[in-house]
C-alpha positions as CSV (number, residue, x, y, z in Angstrom):
1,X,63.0,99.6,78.5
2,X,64.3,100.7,81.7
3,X,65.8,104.0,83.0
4,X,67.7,104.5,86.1
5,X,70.9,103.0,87.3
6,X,71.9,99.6,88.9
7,X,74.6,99.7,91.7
8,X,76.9,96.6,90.3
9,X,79.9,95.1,91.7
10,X,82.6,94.2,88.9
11,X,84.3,91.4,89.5
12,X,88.0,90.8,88.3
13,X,88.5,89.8,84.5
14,X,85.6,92.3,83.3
15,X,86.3,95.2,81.4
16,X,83.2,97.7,82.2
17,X,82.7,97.5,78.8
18,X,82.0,93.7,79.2
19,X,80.0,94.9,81.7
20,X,77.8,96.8,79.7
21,X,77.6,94.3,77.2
22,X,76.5,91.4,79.3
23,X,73.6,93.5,80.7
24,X,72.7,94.4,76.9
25,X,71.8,90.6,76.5
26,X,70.5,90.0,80.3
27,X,68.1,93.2,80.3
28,X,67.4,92.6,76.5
29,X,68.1,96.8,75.7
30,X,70.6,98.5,73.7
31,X,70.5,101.9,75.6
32,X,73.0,100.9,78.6
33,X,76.3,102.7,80.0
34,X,79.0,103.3,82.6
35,X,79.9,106.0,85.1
36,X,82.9,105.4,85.6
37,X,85.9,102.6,84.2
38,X,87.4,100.2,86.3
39,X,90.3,98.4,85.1
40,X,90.2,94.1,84.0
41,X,91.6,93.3,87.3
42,X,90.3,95.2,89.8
43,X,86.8,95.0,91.3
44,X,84.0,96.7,92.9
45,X,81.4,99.5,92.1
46,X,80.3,100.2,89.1
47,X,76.8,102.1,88.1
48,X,75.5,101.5,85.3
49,X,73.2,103.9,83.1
50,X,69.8,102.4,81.7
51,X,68.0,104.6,79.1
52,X,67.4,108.0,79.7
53,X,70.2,107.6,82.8
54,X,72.6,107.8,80.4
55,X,72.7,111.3,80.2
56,X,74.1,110.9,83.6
57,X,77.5,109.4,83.0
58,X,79.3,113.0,83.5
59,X,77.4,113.7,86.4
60,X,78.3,111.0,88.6
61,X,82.0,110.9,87.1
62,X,82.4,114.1,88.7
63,X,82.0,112.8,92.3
64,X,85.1,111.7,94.5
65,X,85.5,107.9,94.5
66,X,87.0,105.7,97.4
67,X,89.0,102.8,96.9
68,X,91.0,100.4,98.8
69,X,94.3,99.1,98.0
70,X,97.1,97.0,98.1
71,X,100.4,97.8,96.9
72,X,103.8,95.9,96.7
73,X,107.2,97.2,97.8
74,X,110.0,96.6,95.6
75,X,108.9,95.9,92.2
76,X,108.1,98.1,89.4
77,X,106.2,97.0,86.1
78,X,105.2,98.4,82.6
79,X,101.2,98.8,83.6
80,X,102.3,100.0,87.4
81,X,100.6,96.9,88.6
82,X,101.3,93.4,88.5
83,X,99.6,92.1,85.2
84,X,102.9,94.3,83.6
85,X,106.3,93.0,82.8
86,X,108.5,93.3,85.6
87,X,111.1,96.5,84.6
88,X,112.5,96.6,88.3
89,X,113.5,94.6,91.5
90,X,114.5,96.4,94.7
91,X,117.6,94.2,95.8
92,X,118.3,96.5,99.4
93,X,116.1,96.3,102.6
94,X,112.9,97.8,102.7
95,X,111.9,101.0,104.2
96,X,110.5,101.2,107.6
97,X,107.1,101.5,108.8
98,X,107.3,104.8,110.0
99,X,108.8,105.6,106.4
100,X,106.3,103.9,104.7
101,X,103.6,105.8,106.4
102,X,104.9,109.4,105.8
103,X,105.7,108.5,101.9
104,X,101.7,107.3,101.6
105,X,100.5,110.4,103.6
106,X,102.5,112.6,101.9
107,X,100.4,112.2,98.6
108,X,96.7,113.9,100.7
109,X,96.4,117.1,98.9
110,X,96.9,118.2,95.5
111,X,99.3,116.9,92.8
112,X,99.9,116.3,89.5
113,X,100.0,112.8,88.3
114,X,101.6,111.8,84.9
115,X,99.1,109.4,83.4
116,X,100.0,105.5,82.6
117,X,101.1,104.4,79.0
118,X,98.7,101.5,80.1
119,X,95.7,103.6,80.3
120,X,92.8,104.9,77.9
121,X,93.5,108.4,78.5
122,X,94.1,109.9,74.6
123,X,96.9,111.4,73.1
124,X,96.4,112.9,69.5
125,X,93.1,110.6,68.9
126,X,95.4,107.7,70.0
127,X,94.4,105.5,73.4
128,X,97.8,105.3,75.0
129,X,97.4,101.6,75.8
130,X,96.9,100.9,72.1
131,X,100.4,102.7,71.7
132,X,101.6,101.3,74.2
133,X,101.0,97.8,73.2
134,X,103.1,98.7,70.0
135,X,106.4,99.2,72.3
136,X,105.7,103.1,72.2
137,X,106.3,105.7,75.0
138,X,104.5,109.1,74.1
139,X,104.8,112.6,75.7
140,X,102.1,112.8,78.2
141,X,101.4,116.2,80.2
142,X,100.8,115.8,83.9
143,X,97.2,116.3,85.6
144,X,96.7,117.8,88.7
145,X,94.5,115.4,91.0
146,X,93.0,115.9,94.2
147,X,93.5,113.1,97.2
148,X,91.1,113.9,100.0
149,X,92.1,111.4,102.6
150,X,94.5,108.0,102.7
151,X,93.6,105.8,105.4
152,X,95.9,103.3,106.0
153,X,94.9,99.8,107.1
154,X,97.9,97.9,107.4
155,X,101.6,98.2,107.0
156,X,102.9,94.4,106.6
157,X,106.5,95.0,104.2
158,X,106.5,94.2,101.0
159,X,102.5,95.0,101.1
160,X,100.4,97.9,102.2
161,X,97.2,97.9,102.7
162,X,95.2,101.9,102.4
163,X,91.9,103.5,101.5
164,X,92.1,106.8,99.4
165,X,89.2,109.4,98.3
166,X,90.1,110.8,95.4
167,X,88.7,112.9,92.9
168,X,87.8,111.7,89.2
169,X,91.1,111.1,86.4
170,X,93.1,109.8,89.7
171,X,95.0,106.5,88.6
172,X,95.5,104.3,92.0
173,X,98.4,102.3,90.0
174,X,100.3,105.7,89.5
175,X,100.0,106.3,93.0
176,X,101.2,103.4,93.9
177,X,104.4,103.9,91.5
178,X,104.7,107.5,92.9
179,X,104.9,106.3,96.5
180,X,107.5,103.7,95.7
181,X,109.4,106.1,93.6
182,X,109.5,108.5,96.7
183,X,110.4,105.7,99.2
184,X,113.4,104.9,96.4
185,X,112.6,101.1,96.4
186,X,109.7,101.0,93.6
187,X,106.2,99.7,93.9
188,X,103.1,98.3,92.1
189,X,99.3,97.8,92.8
190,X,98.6,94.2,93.9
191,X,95.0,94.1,94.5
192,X,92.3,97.2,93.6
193,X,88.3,97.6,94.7
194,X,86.6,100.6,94.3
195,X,84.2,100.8,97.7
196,X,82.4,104.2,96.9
197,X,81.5,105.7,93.5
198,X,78.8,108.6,93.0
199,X,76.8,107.7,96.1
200,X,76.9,104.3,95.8
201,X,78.8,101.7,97.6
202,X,80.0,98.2,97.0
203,X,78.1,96.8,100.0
204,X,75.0,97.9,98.7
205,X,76.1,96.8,94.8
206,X,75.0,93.4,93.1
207,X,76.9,91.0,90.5
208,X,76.0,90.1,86.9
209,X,75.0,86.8,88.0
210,X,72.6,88.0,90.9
211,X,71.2,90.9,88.0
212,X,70.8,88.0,85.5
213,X,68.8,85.6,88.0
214,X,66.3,88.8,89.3
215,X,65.8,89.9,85.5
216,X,64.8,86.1,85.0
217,X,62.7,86.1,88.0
218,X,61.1,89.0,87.1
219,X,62.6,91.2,89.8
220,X,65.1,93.1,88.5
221,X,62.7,96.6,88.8
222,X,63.4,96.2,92.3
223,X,67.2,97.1,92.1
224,X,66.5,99.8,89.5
225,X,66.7,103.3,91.2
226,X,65.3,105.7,90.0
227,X,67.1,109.1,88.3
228,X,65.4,111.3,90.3
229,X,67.0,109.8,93.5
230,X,70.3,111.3,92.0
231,X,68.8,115.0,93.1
232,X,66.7,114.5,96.0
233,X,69.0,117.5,97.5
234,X,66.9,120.1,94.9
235,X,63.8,121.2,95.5
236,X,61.0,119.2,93.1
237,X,59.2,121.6,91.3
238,X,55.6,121.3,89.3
239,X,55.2,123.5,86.2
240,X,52.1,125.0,87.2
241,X,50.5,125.3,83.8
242,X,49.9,123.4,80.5
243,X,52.3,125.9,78.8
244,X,55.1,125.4,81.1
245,X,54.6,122.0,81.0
246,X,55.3,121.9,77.1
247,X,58.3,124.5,77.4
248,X,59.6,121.9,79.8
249,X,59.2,118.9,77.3
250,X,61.2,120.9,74.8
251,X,64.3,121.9,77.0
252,X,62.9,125.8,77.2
253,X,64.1,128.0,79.6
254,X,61.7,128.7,82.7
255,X,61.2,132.1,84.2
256,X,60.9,132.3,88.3
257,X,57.7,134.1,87.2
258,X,56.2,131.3,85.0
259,X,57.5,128.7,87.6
260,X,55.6,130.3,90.4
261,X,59.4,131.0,92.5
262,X,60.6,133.4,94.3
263,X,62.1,136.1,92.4
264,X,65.8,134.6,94.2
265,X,65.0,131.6,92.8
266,X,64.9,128.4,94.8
267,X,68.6,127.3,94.5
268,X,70.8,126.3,92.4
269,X,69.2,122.9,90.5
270,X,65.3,122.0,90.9
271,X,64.0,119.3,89.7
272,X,61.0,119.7,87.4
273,X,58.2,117.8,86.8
274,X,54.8,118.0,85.1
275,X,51.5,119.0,85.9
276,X,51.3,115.2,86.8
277,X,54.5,115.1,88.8
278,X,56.4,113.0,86.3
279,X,59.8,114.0,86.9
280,X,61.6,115.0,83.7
281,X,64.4,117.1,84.1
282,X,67.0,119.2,86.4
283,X,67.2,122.7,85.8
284,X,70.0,125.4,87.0
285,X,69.6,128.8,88.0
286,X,70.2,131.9,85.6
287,X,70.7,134.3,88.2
288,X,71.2,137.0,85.5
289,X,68.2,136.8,83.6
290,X,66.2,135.4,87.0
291,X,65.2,131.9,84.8
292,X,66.0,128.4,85.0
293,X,67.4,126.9,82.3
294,X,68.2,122.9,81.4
295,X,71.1,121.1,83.1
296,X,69.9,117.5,83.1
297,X,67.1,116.5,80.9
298,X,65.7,112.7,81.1
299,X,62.7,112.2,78.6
């Protein structure tokens, strides 16, 4: 079985579940996940977990993502993009360019987004798309979102072309709609990669197809990184005895004292590892009681 995480590149007409399930059959393993959904349509990074990586999925979901995308002017739809039924056409002229560009840069910072019907964000056990597909419009409370930086790459009316960092729960269709709602003439998302996810990036990522002709040449180890590489930041640390080693192996907390550490610690997360240097787990800091206690564990 393998365990570590393989940088692929969904393409359009993939849920990341399909995902997942085609790399079940490829890799022959049941033990396989996602950091991370992309919607059907849109492409681009997605790492997947194998084995004990999946206890990384809420790690790396915390990260900012980047994407790039395309939105069209003058058109609103059910799903905020263009797979939706059409609910609006703009029939006036279309904003400027100067207007366009202070609409789309007005949305770096903080704000509160109201989540998509057409989304799998839950309401009272319910997936909203599943309600949504009935012909049902729910209550849904807004969620405050973080957009680090818009970059915009082109301005050619109806379509605009911009890269956005973003932090995790922020729905690129929404922000589409909520720039054409502030320009007054609508918009939808047109086209949608994600570049940057948890570290990894789509020029570096592969495609089911390239995965399932390494896996049958053998070669597939060579695209699996490792979980340690995750938290090469921390400083690796050895249990320095067979009795720390087995407190380790059963998620015990670690004194500074038993770990041979300064009595400050040695920051925030270490990564531990046995007598033998088989990394096995990150561990945080209990400043209170000066120990180290599990954050991460990957046996």
């Amino acid at each position: 079985m393998w365990n570590g995480i393989l940088n692929v590149f969904k393409e359009p007409g993939f849920t990341s579940n399909d995902v997942v399930a085609k790399l079940r059959g490829i890799l022959h393993q049941k033990r396989i996940g996602h950091a991370g959904t992309l919607d059907p349509e849109a492409s681009g990074v997605l790492p997947i977990l194998l084995g004990s990586a999946t206890r990384l999925s809420g790690y790396l979901m915390e990260h900012e993502k980047t994407y790039r995308a395309v939105l069209l002017l003058g058109i609103e739809t059910d799903t905020q993009d263009l797979t939706g039924n059409v609910v609006r056409r703009f029939e006036g002229s279309l904003p400027q360019e100067e207007m366009i560009r202070e609409a789309v840069l007005f949305f770096v910072g903080g704000y509160e987004q109201l989540p998509p019907m057409y989304s799998a964000k839950q309401v009272n056990g319910k997936r909203l798309y599943e309600l949504a597909r009935q012909g049902k419009v729910v209550e849904r409370r807004r969620v405050p979102v973080q957009i680090s930086q818009i970059r915009i790459e082109g301005i050619d009316p109806p379509e605009v072309c911009f890269s956005v960092d973003c932090s995790k729960g922020t729905y690129i269709r929404t922000l589409c709609h909520d720039i054409g709602q502030k320009l007054g003439c609508g918009a939808a998302m047109k086209e949608l990669v994600r570049t940057r996810a948890g570290g990894f990036s789509a020029e570096d990522a592969i495609t089911l197809d390239r995965i399932s002709e390494l896996a049958g040449n053998g070669r597939i180890g060579e695209w699996v990184i490792p979980v340690e590489e995750m938290f090469l930041d921390c400083l690796r640390v050895h249990t320095p005895s067979e009795e720390s080693e087995k407190k380790l192996r059963n998620g015990n907390a670690l004194s500074v004292q038993e770990l041979k550490l300064p009595g400050t610690g040695a920051g925030e997360l270490i990564r531990l590892c046995t007598m033998d240097g088989t990394f096995l787990a990150v561990y945080r800091f209990d400043g209170e009681n000066r120990r180290y206690i599990p954050y991460r564990m990957f046996l």
